[in-house]
N, C-alpha and C positions, 0 to 999 in steps of 0.2 A: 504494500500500500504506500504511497508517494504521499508524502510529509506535507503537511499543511501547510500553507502558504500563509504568513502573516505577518502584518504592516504594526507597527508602534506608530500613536498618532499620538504628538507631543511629548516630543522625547527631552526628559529633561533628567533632573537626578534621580528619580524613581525610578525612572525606566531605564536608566543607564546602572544601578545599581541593585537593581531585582528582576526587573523583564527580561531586558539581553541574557542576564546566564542561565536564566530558569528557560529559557527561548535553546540554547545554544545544547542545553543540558538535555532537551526533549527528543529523542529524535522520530517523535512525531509531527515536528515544528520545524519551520525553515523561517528566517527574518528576512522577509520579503523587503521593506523598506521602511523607512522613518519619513516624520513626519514633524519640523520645528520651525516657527517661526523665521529663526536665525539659521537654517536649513545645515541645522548639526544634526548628527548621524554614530552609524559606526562605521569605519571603511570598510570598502568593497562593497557598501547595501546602497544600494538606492534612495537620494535623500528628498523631501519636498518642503515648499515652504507652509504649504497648504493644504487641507485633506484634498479638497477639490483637484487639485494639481494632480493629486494621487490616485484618485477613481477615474480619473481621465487618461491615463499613463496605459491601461488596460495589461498590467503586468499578470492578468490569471490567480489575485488577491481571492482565499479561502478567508479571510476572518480579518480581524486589527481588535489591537488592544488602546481603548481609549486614557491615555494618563495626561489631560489636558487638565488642568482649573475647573471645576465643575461648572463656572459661570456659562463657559462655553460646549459644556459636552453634549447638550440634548439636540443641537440642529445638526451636530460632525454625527451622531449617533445615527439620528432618523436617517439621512443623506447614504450611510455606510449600511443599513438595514436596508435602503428601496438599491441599493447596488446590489444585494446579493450577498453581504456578507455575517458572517456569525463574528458575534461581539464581547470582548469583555471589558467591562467598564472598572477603572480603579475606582475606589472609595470616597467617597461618597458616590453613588451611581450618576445622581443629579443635583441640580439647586432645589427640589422638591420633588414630592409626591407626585404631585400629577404628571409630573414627567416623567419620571421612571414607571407609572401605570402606563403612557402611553405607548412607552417605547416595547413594553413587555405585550401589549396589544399587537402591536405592529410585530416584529418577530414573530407570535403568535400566528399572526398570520402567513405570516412568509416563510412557515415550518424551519426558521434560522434559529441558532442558539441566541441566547442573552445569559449573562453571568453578570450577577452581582460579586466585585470581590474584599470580603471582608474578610484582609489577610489574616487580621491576628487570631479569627477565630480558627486559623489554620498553625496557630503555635504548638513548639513540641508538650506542652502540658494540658493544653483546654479539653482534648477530651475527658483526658484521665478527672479534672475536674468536674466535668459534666455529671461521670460516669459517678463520683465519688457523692454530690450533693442529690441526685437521681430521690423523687421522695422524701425528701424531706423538708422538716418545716422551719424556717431560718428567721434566725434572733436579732442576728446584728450582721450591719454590713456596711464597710468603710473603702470607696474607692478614688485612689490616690494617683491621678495622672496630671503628674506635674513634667515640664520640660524648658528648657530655654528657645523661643522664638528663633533667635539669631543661631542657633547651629543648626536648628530641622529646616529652615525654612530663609535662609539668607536672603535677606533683601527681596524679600516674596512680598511686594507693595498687597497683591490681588489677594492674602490671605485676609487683609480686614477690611476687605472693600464688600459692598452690601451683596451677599450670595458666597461670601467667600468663607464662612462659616465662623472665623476666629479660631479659640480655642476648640471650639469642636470639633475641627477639623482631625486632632488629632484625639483628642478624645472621644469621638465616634467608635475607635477601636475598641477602647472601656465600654462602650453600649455593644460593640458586638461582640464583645466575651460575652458579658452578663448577659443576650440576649441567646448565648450558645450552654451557657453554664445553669442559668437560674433556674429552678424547678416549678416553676408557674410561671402566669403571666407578671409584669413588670412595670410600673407605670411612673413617672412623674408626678408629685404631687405638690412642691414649688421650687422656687428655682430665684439664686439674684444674680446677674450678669453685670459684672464688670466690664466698662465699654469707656475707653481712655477718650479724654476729649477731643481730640484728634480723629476718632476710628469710626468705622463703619460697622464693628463685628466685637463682640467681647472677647476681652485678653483673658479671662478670669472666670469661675461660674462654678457657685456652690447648690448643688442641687440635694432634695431631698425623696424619696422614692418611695411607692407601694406596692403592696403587694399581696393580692389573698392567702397567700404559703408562706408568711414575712409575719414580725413585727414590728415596730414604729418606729426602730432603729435603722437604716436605711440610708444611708448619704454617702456624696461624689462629690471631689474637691478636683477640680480641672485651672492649671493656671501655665499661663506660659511665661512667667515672667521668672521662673527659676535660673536661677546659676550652677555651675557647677554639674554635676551628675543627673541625672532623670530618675522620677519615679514614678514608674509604673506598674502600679500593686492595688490589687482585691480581695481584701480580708474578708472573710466570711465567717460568724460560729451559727453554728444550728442550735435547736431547741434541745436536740438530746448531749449537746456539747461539744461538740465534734470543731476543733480547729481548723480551720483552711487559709492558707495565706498563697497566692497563685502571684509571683511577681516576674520581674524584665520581661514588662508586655506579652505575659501567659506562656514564657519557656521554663519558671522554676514554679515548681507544686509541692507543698508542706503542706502535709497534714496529721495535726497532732504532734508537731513539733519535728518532722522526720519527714527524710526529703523523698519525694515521689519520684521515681523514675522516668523520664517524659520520652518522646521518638517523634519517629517521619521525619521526610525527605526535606523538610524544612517548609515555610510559610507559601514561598511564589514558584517550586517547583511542584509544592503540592495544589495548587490552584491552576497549573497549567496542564498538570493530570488531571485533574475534573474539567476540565475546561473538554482536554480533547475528548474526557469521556461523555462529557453531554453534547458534543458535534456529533461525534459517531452511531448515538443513537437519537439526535435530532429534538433532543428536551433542552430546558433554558434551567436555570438555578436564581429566580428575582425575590431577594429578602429584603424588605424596605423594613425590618424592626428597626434596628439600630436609627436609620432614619427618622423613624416615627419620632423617639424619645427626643433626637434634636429637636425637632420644630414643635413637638411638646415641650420643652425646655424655653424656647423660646416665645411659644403662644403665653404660660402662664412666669414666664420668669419678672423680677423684679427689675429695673433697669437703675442700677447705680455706675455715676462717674466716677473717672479715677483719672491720674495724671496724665499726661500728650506721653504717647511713646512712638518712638522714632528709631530706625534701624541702626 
């Protein structure tokens, strides 16, 4: 069977740092060409500055993977669906709901794949998590994704421009553990956003959570205004006692004080094996939870100012 053919649209450091080798690593995947503004690439691939440049090229493209700014993914998306091609969208799928329902209509129709990808719930710990809280009824839960702006996202103006999601951007990952981990359903119940006088998007956002399977105890601390090291950690105790600490972004799993042994191929080579395995039999993977809980976050959040921040 001859290798997929598939374009990167908006190649920038995500995609130079997780798509290319998990791409290179497949060999059910061939990198057809790239796709960047500034018409960077990787050599020997085919570069363009525009999707359009690229659907016009008529290179015999099977699929592209979308890692553009979500501001812009939903018209590169629909355009790359009525050409024929199966899709996998980076994280956050879109700037909203209605758009990633459309686009999962439209595939739908066009018997094309759609992949939502929410890599972290592809960490070497989250199942063994899942598997571990599976039934039960939980006490308390403390999650902690803090990071510095300026190393994830250098000079990234469009991160706190209106659609650019701010701090959620990277905190959506914390929503799609706990939408891959938690034993019921999961909701928002307030929320205050930090949002610097200068911004468009909050830097900051302490939210509070429910839950029918939960107690009142519940909260998410998201800031990007850390120094130093990241933290990215979801402590959890259940009702019968049971410790769980899942931290570096769902690759280390403690529970009861004692470390879980975690696996798989890792985050975006294991996302690019399901990916080809829903071409091959012509199903889509579209989960807007994680999303949900943003723009619940945002529909009931409190809106407080905070100082001008500047790159």
């Amino acid at each position: 069977m001859p290798p997929l053919k598939i374009a990167i649209i908006g190649f920038g450091k995500i995609a130079a740092d997780q798509h290319v080798p998990a791409i290179a690593a497949n060999p059910r995947l061939e990198l057809a060409a790239t796709v960047s503004r500034q018409g960077k690439g990787v050599e020997g691939v085919p570069s363009f500055t525009t999707h359009s440049e690229l659907l016009a090229a008529d290179l015999g493209l099977d699929a592209a993977a979308i890692t553009t700014p979500p501001s812009v993914r939903y018209q590169i998306a629909r355009d790359c669906i009525e050409a024929g091609l199966h899709l996998m969208l980076e994280k956050p799928p879109t700037m909203t709901l209605s758009e990633i329902e459309d686009l999962a209509c439209l595939a739908k129709g066009r018997q094309l794949t759609l992949q939502t990808t929410w890599h972290s719930q592809h960490a070497p710990a989250v199942a063994a998590a899942a598997e571990a809280l599976a039934g039960k009824h939980i006490a308390s839960m403390r999650v902690t994704w803090h990071e510095d702006v300026r190393k994830w996202h250098p000079g990234q103006e469009w991160i706190f421009e209106a659609g650019g999601f701010g701090v959620f951007d990277p905190g959506i990952n914390a929503f799609s553990i706990l939408t891959r981990i938690f034993p019921g359903a999961l909701f928002v119940r307030n929320a205050e956003l930090s949002f610097p006088e200068n911004r468009q998007a909050p830097i900051a956002a302490e939210i509070t959570f429910s839950s029918p399977v939960a107690g009142d105890d519940l909260h998410g601390s998201l800031d990007f205004r850390r120094s130093g090291s990241e933290t990215w950690t979801i402590e959890i105790r259940t009702t019968e006692g049971m410790q769980m600490i899942l931290s570096e972004g769902g690759s280390r799993l403690e529970l009861d004080g004692r470390l879980h042994p975690g696996g798989g191929p890792g985050e975006y080579p294991d996302l690019y094996r399901e990916f080809v395995d829903l071409v091959d039999c012509r199903s889509s993977k579209v989960d807007v939870r994680p999303l949900r809980l943003v723009a619940d976050a945002f529909l009931l959040g409190r809106r407080k100012m905070v100082d001008p921040f500047l790159f």
